[in-house]
C-alpha positions as CSV (number, residue, x, y, z in Angstrom):
1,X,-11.8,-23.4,-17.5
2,X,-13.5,-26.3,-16.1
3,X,-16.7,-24.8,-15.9
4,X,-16.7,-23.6,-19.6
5,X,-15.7,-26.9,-20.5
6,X,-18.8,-28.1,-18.4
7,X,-21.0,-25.5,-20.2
8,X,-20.0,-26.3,-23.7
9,X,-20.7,-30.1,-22.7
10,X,-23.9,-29.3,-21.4
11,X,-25.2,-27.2,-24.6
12,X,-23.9,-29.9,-26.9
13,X,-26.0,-32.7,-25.1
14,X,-29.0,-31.3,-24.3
15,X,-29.0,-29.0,-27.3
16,X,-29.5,-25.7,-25.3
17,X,-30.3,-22.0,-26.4
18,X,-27.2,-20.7,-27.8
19,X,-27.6,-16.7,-26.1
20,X,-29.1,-18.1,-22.9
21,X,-26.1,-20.2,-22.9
22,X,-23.6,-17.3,-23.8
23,X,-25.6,-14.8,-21.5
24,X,-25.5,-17.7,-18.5
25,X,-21.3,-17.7,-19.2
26,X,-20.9,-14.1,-19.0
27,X,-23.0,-14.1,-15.8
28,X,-20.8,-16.8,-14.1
29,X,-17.6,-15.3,-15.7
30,X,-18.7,-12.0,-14.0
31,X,-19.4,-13.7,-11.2
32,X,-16.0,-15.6,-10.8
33,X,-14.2,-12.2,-10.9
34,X,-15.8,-10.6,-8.2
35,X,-15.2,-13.5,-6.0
36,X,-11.1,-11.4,-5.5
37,X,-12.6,-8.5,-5.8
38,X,-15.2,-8.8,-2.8
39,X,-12.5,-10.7,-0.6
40,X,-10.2,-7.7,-0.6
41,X,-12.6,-4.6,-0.5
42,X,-14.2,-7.0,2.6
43,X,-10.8,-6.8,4.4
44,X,-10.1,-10.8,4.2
45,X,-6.9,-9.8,2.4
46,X,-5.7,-8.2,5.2
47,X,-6.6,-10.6,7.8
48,X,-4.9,-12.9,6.1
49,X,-1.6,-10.9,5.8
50,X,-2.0,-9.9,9.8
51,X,-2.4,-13.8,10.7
52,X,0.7,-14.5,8.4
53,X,2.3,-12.0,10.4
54,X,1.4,-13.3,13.6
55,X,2.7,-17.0,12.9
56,X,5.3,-16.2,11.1
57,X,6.8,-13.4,13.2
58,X,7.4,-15.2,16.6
59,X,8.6,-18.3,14.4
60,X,11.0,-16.0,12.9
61,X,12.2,-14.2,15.3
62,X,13.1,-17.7,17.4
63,X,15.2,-18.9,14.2
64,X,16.9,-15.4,14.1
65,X,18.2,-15.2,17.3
66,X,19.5,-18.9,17.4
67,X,21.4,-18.1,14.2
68,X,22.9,-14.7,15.9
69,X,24.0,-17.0,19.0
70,X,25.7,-19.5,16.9
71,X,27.0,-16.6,14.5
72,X,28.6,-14.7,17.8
73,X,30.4,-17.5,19.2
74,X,31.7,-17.9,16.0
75,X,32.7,-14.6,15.4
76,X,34.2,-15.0,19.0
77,X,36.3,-17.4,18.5
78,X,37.7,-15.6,15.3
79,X,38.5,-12.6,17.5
80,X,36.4,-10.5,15.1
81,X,35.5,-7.8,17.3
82,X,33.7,-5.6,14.9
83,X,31.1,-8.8,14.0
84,X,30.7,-9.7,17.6
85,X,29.4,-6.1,18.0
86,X,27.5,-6.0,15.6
87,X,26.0,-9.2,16.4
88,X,25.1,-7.5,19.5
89,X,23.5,-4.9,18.1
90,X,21.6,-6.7,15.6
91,X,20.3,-9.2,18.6
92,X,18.8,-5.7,20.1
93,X,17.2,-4.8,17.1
94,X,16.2,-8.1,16.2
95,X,14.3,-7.8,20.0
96,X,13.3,-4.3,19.8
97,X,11.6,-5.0,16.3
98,X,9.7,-7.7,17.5
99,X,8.2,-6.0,20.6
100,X,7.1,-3.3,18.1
101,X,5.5,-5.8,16.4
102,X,3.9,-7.4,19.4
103,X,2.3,-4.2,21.4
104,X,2.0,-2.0,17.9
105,X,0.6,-4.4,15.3
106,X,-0.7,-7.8,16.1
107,X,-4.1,-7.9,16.1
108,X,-4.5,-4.8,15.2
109,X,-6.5,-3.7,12.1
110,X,-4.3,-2.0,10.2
111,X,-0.5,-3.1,10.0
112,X,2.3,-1.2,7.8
113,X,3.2,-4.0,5.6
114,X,5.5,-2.2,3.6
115,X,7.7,-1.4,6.7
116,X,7.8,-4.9,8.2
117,X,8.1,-7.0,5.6
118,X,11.6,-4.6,4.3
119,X,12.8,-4.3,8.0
120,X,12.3,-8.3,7.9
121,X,14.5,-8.9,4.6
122,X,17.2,-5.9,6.1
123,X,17.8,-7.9,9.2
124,X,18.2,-11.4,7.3
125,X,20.6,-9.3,5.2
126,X,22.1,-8.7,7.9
127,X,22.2,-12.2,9.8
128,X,23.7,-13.3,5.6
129,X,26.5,-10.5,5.9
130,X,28.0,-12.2,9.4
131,X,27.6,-15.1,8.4
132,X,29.8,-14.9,4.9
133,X,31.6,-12.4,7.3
134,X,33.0,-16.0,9.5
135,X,33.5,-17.7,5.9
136,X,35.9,-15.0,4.7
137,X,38.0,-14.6,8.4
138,X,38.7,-18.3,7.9
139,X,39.7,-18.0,4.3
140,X,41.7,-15.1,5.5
141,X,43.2,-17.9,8.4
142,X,43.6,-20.6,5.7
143,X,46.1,-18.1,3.5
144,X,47.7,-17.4,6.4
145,X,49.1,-20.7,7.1
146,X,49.5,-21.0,3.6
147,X,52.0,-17.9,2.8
148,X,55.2,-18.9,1.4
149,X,57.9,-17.1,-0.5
150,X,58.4,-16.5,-4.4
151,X,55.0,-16.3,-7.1
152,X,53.1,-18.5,-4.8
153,X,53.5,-16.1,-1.7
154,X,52.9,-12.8,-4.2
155,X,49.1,-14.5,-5.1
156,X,48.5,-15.3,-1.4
157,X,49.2,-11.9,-0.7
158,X,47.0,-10.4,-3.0
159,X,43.9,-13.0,-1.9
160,X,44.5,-12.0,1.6
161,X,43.8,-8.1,0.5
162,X,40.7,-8.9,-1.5
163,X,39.7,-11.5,1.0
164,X,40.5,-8.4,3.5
165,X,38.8,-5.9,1.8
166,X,35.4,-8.2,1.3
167,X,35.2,-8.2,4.9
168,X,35.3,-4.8,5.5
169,X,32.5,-3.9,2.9
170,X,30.6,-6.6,4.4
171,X,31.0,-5.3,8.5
172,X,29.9,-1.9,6.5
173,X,27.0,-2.6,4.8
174,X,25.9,-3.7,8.0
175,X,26.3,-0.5,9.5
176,X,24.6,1.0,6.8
177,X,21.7,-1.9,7.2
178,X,21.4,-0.7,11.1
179,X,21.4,2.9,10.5
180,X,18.2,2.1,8.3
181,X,16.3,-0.3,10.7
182,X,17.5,2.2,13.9
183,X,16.0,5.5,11.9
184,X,12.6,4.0,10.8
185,X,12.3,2.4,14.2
186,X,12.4,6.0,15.4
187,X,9.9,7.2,13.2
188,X,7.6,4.0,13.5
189,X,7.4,4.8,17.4
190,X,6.6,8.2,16.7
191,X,4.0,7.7,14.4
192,X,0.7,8.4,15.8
193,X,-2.0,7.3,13.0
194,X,-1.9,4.7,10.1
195,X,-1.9,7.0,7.2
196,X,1.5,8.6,8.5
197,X,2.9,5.4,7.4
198,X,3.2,6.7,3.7
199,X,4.6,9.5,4.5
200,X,7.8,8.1,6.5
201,X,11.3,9.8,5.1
202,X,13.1,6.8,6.4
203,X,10.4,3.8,4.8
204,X,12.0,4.4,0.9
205,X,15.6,3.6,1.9
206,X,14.5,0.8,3.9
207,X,12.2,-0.5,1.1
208,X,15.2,0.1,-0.7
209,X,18.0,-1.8,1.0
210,X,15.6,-4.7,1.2
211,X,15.1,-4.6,-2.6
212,X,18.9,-4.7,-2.8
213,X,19.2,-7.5,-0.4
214,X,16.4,-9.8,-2.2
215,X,18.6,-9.4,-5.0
216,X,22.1,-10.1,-3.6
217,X,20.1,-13.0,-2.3
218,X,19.5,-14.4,-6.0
């Protein structure tokens, strides 16, 4: 916009040729598009998705595991057994992902983008599930100590049970969120050239459940 501004300043002034003018505009319009264009045929777009990658990935990962340590402890301390195992078994994924990433992909010319970036947002769903997973055993302590007889006892009742019930769809959906990562993990290490990665039976639920996820996440 700048430039046609320019241009329409610069024929008003000096009084240029109006088609040499228009034919210099569609020259430098044509020009400015391929500028895109020539970045991503020339593979620039990708380099700059596998360096994201590679900054990002060990920052990440760091960040990840901290927040599983604290979430653990804390899960601990509820005596939630279910969470602290599956903070476990998330910790092993989280570590088996990243040396995937490591020996597989980094550096390497051609990375499955679709595949890590949804095993990414699956395993923050994940992390998010244990974490509202500590804020509901709390709430679930906190109408404990609050029961009492009559109406009042009746509705703490019946918060307890939803309260309840949220945690168990929560501790599920994580085992659904780990049967997803574990199966495409398989069939990522098995994978033996790029192209096979559109062709993975286990890549559209995963894409999937990360959709799902960024949306929960609104």
């Amino acid at each position: 916009m700048a430039s046609l501004a320019l241009l329409i300043g610069f024929y008003w002034w000096f009084e240029g040729d109006i088609l040499l003018s228009a034919i210099y505009a569609i020259v430098g319009f044509v020009a400015t598009l391929t500028v895109p264009f020539l970045y991503r045929t020339s593979g620039f777009t990708l380099a700059d998705e596998v360096e994201w990658l590679e900054n990002r990935e060990a920052v990440e990962h760091e960040q990840m595991l901290s927040r599983l340590s604290v979430l653990r402890s804390e899960l601990d301390a509820l005596e939630l057994t279910e969470g602290v195992r599956q903070a476990d078994t998330l910790t092993a994924i989280l570590s088996d992902y990243h040396s995937v990433v490591e020996t597989r992909f980094l550096g390497k010319k051609h990375s499955p983008m679709a595949y890590l970036s949804a095993a990414r947002r699956v395993q923050k769903q994940a992390i998010q599930n244990l974490t509202d997973a500590v804020a509901v055993k709390h709430s679930i302590a906190s109408i404990s100590r609050n029961e009492s007889g009559g109406d009042h006892g009746d509705r703490m009742i019946g918060l307890q049970k939803d309260q309840s019930n949220r945690l168990s769809a929560l501790l599920a959906n994580n085992t659904d969120l780990f049967a997803a990562l574990t199966d495409t993990a398989v069939e990522v290490a098995n994978i033996r050239s790029y192209s096979d990665y559109e062709r993975m039976d286990t890549l559209a639920r995963l894409v999937s459940l990360a959709e799902i996820a960024s949306q929960s996440g609104k």
